[in-house]
N, C-alpha and C positions, 0 to 999 in steps of 0.2 A: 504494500500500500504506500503509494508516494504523495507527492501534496496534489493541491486542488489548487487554480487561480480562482480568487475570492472569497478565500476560507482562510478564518484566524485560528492560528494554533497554539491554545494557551500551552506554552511546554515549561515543564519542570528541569528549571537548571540544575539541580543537585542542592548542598549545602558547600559548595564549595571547591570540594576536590574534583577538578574538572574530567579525571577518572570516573566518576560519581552517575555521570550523564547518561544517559539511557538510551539503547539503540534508535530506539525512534527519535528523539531529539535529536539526534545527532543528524539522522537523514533527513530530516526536516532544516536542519540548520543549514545542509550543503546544498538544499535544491529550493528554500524560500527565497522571494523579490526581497521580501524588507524584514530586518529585523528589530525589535523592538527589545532591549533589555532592561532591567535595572540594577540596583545597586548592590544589593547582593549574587544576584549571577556575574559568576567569574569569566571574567574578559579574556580568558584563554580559550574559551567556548566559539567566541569572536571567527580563531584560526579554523574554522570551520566551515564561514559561511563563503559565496562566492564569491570574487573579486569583486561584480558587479552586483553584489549586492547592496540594497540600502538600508546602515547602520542607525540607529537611530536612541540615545540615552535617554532615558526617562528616572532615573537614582529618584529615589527619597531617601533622605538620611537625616533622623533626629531633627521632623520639623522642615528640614531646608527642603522644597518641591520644586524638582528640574520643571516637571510640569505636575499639575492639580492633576486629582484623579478623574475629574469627569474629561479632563483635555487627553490625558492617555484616550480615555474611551474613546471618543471624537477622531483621534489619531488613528484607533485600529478599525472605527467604522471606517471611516476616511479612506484610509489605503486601501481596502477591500473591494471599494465602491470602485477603485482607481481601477480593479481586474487582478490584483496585485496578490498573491500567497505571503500572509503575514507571519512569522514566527514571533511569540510573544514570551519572550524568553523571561522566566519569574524564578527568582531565588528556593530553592527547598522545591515542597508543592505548589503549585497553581491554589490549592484548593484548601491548602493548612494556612491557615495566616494569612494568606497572600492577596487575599479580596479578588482572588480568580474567579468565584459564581459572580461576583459583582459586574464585573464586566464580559462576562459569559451572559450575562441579562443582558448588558447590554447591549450586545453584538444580537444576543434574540430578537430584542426588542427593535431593533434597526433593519433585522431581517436577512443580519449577514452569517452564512455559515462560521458554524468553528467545531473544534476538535477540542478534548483535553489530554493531553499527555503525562500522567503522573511524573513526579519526581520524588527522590528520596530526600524525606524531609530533616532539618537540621537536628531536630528535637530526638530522631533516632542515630541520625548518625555523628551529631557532636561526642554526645555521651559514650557512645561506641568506642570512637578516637582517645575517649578517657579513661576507658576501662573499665564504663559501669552499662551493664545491661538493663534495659528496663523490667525484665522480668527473668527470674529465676525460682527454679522451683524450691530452694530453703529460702528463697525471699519475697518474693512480690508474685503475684497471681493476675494484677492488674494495672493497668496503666492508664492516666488522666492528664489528657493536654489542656493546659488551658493560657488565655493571654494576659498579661500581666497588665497592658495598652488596652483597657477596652475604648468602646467609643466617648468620645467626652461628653457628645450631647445628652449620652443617657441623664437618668435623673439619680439613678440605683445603679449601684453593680450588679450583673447578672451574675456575680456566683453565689452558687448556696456555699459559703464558706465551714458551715458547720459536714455536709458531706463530701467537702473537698479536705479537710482535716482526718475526717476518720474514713471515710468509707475505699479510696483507691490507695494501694501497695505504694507506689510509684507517681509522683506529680512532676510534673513538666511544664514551665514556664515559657512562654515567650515574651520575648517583648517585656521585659519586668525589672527589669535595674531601675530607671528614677522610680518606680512606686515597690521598690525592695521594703523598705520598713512597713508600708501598709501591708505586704504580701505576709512576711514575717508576723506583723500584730496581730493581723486576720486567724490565721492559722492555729496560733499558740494559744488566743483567748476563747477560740472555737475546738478547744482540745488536743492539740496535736503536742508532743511533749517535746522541748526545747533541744533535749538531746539526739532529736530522731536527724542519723546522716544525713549530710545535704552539702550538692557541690555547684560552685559555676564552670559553666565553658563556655570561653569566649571564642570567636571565628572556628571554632569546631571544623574540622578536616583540612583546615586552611595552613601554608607554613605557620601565620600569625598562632596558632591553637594554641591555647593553654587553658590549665583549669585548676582548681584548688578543692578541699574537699576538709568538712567540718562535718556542724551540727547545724541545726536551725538556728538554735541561738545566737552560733558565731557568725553566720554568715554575710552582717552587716559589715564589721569589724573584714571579714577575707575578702568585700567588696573594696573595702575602702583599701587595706594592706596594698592589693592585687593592681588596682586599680582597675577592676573589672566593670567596663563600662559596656553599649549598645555595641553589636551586636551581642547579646550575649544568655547562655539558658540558665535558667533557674533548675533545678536535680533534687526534688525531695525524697529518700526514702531509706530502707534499708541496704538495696541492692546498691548506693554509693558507697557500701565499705567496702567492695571488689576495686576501687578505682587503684590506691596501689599493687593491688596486685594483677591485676588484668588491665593495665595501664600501656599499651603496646605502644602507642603511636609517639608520643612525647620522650620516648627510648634512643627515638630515631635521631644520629648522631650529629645531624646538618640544620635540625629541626630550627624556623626561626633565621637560619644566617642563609643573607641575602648572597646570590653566587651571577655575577654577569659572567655572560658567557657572549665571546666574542667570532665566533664562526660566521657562515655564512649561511642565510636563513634555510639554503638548501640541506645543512649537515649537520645544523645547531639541535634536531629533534632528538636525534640519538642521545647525545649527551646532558639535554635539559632532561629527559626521562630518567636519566641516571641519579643526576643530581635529586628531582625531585623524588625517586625513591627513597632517598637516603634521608628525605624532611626539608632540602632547600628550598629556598623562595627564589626562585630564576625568573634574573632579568635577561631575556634578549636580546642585545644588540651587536646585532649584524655591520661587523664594519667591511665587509666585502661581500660582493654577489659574484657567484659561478657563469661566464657565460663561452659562448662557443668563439675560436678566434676569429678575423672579422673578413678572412679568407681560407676555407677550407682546403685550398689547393693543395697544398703542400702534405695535409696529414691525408687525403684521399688520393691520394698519388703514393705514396707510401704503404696503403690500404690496398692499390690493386696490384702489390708487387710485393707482398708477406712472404711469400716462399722464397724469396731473393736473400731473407735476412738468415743470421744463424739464431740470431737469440732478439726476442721483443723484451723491453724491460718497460716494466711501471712502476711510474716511484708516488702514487698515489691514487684513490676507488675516483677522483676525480677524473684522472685521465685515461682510466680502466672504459667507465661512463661515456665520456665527449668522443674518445675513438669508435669504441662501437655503435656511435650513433652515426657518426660517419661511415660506420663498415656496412652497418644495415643500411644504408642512405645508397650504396652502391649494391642493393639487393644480396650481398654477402652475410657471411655465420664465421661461427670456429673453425670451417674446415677452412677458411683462406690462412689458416694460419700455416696449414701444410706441417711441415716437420721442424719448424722453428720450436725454439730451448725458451719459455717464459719464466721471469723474473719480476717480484714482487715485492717491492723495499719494505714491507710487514704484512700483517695479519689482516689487518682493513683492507687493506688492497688486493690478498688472495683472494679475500672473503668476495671482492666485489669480482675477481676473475671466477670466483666456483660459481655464483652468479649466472655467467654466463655460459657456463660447462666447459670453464679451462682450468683443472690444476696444476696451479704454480708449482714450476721445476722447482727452484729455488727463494727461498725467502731467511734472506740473512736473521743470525740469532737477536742482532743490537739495530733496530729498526731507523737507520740515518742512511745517507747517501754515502757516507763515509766506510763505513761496511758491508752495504750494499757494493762498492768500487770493490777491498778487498775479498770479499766472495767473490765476487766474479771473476777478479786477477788470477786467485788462486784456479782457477778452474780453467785457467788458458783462453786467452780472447787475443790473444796475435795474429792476427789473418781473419778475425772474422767480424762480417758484419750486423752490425749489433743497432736495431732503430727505438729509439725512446721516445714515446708519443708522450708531453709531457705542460708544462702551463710556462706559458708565455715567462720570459724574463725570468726563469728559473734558475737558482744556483747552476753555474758550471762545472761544479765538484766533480760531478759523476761522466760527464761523457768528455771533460779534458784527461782524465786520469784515467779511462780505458784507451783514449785515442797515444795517452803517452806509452800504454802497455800494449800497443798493438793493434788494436783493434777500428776497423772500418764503421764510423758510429753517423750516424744519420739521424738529428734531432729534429721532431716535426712538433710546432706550437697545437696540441689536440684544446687548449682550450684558456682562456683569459681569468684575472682575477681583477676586478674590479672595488672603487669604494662603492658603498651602497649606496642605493639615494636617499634615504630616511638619515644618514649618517650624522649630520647635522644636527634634524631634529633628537634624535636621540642620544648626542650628547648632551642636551639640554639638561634631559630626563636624568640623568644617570648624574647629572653632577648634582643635582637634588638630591638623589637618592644619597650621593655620599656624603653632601650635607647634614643630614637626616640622618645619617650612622647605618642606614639600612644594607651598604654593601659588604661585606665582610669579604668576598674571595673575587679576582675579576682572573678570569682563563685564558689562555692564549693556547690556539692547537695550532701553529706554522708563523712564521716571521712577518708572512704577510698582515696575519692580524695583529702584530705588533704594531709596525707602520703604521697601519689604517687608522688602529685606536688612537696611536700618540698623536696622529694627525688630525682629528678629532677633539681630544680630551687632552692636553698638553703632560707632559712632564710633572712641571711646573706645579700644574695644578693637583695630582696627584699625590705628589711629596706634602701638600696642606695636612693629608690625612694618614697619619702615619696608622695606624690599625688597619689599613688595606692590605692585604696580602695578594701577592702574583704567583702563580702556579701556570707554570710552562710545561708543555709537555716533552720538551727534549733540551740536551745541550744548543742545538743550533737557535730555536727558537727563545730561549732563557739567554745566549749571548746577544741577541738584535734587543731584548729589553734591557741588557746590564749596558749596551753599549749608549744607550739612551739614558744611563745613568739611574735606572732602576733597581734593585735585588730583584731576583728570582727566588720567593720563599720556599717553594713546593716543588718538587719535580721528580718523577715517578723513574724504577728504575728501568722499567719496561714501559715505551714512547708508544703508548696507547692512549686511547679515550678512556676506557674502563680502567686501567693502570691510574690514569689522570684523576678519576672523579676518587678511586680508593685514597691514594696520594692527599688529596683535600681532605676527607673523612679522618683520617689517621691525624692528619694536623689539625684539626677542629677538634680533637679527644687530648692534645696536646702531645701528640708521640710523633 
């Protein structure tokens, strides 16, 4: 089932961890006209939708309204009316908190179709992230959600506070930090005993998460300590004494420190996934884009004469990628390779020839050009021709030092590195963030994205913040930053991504 033009899709963001999102939201995000989010759906959701699709912010937060809710409404008749497939992307549920039937009325009422697509709501899976389940069989048999924000116009609170005191296992809060003391008073003067467990979790699955865990009685006292302000749940019961010890997520050793990652938006997903496993909050910024050189000739002329060579080398999955798009561009496969010897300067790069159904002859132990050269010296290259399809303006290490040992070498440019075009903008962003203390680790995976950054983001300006740590992933790459007058604090002993993200991990624990 895919979308419909002129149907709103109220969808369920998650609670945050943009893992969280639900097969259908996700299909819906890559094939709606216009997307509609707010403030609690996570902006990583965003990488989803089309290029040409139209973004559209509608946040409420604590009061401030990007727009009133009846002008959302109006927005999602609006665009519908236009012919348009709307994704209304809503933090948690559509339908828990979210005033999703409200404007599911009103999309009725207008006579515009729409769809609901549940989401997993915060109020299960903050607590989860904390280690406290909401039902357990030596604890809780029941569970009670309720908002802490009711409407202001009422006259009355609509809770029965006396069977929200005694009658459910498990109480669940939203929305309930500014009226915490009335929550608290309610509760305790309506029977509930001052001792009984009770925890907060703030941005729940998010790097931001954290949470703290008492009694009723303390909890004013661990709002104020914590500083646990909005977003944030309120946890009353017995099942939050599991929270230390079924406490998994907050374990996570990165949890919380902010990690820029400097690749290019084409490569940077691998490694942001790493990072975020580990608990980082990844920032983004792409200071160079991958693209094809700006005349093919040379590496498809190379392409229709493979059996000519003795040995193909690749010294990265980039140029593994932009050749074979050339090879197949000349209706060619692996068999043009013929009986040629391939070389893979590591692991990422065989991985990207197994890819294609070529495993690499050889892939040096120490993943650099520099031992990549002595492997292949060792192995006699005096008389034979050796072609390296490889990125424009690339070190000369490797084909000066086989043509000095002999060998017939033919370097063809398979493909360009570029600055980004956002590059600008998003030094902006990034130099906020280090303002702000939010960046703890900033990465570099090749020299290039050294360059780019410091051409970007200065030196200068970097040295302001001495708590920055740089983690490179090899000696080549940690020399173009020292030569810049940086340290290189991290750097793995094996010149991998996976090697890279452990590397941080291990220095984040202080080892």
């Amino acid at each position: 089932m895919s979308q419909t033009k002129s149907t709103v899709y109220l969808i369920g963001a998650g609670p945050g961890d943009a893992g969280l999102l639900t097969l259908r939201g996700k299909e819906l995000l890559e094939t709606c006209d216009v997307i509609v989010y707010d403030y609690l759906a996570s902006e990583e959701l965003l990488a989803f939708a089309r290029p040409d699709a139209e973004v559209i912010y509608v946040g409420k937060m604590g009061g401030d309204h990007t727009l009133p809710q009846q002008d959302i409404n109006r927005l999602l008749v609006s665009k519908a009316r236009e012919g348009k497939s709307v994704a209304r992307l809503k933090g948690g549920d559509p339908y828990m908190f979210g005033r999703g039937a409200e404007e599911a009325e009103e999309l009725l009422d207008a006579g515009v179709a729409f769809e609901v697509v549940p989401g997993v709501t915060s109020a299960i899976a903050g607590p989860a992230y904390a280690g406290i389940p909401l039902t357990h069989r030596a604890y809780a048999s029941s569970v009670c959600f309720a908002t802490g924000h009711e409407d202001p116009e009422k006259a009355e609170s609509a809770h029965d506070w006396k069977a929200l005191a005694t009658g459910a296992s498990t109480l669940v809060f939203f929305m309930g930090m500014k009226n915490l003391p009335s929550i608290v008073e309610n509760l305790t003067k309506n029977g509930m005993d001052p001792a009984t467990p009770a925890a907060l979790v703030r941005w729940g699955t998010t790097p931001d998460h954290r949470s703290a865990a008492g009694t009723l009685g303390t909890l004013q006292r661990l709002a104020e300590e914590g500083n646990f302000t909005a977003p944030s749940l309120i946890v009353i019961g017995k099942v939050v004494a599991l929270h230390d010890t079924l406490n998994w997520f907050e374990k996570k050793p990165l949890l919380g420190q902010g990690v820029l990652v400097t690749r290019s938006r084409e490569q940077a997903s691998g490694m942001a996934a790493l990072l975020a496993a580990e608990g980082a909050r990844v920032v983004q910024f792409p200071t160079i884009t991958i693209a094809p050189p700006e005349a093919a000739t040379a590496v498809r002329q190379s392409a229709c004469r493979l059996r000519d060579f003795d040995w193909v080398v690749f010294t990265s999955p980039n140029g593994v990628a932009y050749f074979w798009r050339e090879l197949e561009a000349l209706g060619l496969d692996t068999r043009a390779l013929g009986a040629a010897v391939v070389a893979a300067i590591g692991p990422a790069t065989a991985e990207a020839l197994a890819k294609k159904g070529v495993r690499a002859d050889y892939v040096p132990a120490s993943y650099v050009a520099e031992d990549l050269l002595e492997g292949l010296v060792a192995k006699g290259v005096a008389g034979k021709r050796i072609l390296i399809p490889r990125a424009e303006n690339a070190r000369d290490v490797l084909p000066k030092g086989l043509m000095k040992a002999g060998a017939e070498v033919t370097v063809v440019p398979a493909y360009r590195t570029l600055p980004a075009p956002d590059r600008d903008k998003n030094a902006e962003a990034a130099k906020e963030l280090f303002a702000a203390g939010k960046i703890r680790y900033i990465t570099f995976a090749s020299s290039s994205t050294v360059t780019n950054f410091l051409e970007a983001v200065p030196a200068e300006t970097l040295r302001q913040y001495p708590d920055l740590r740089f983690a490179c992933i090899g000696p080549v790459t940690a020399k173009t930053l020292e030569e810049a007058g940086l340290a290189c604090h991290v750097m793995p002993e094996e010149y991998t991504i996976p090697a890279l993200v452990a590397a941080i991990t291990k220095d984040s624990r202080g080892g």
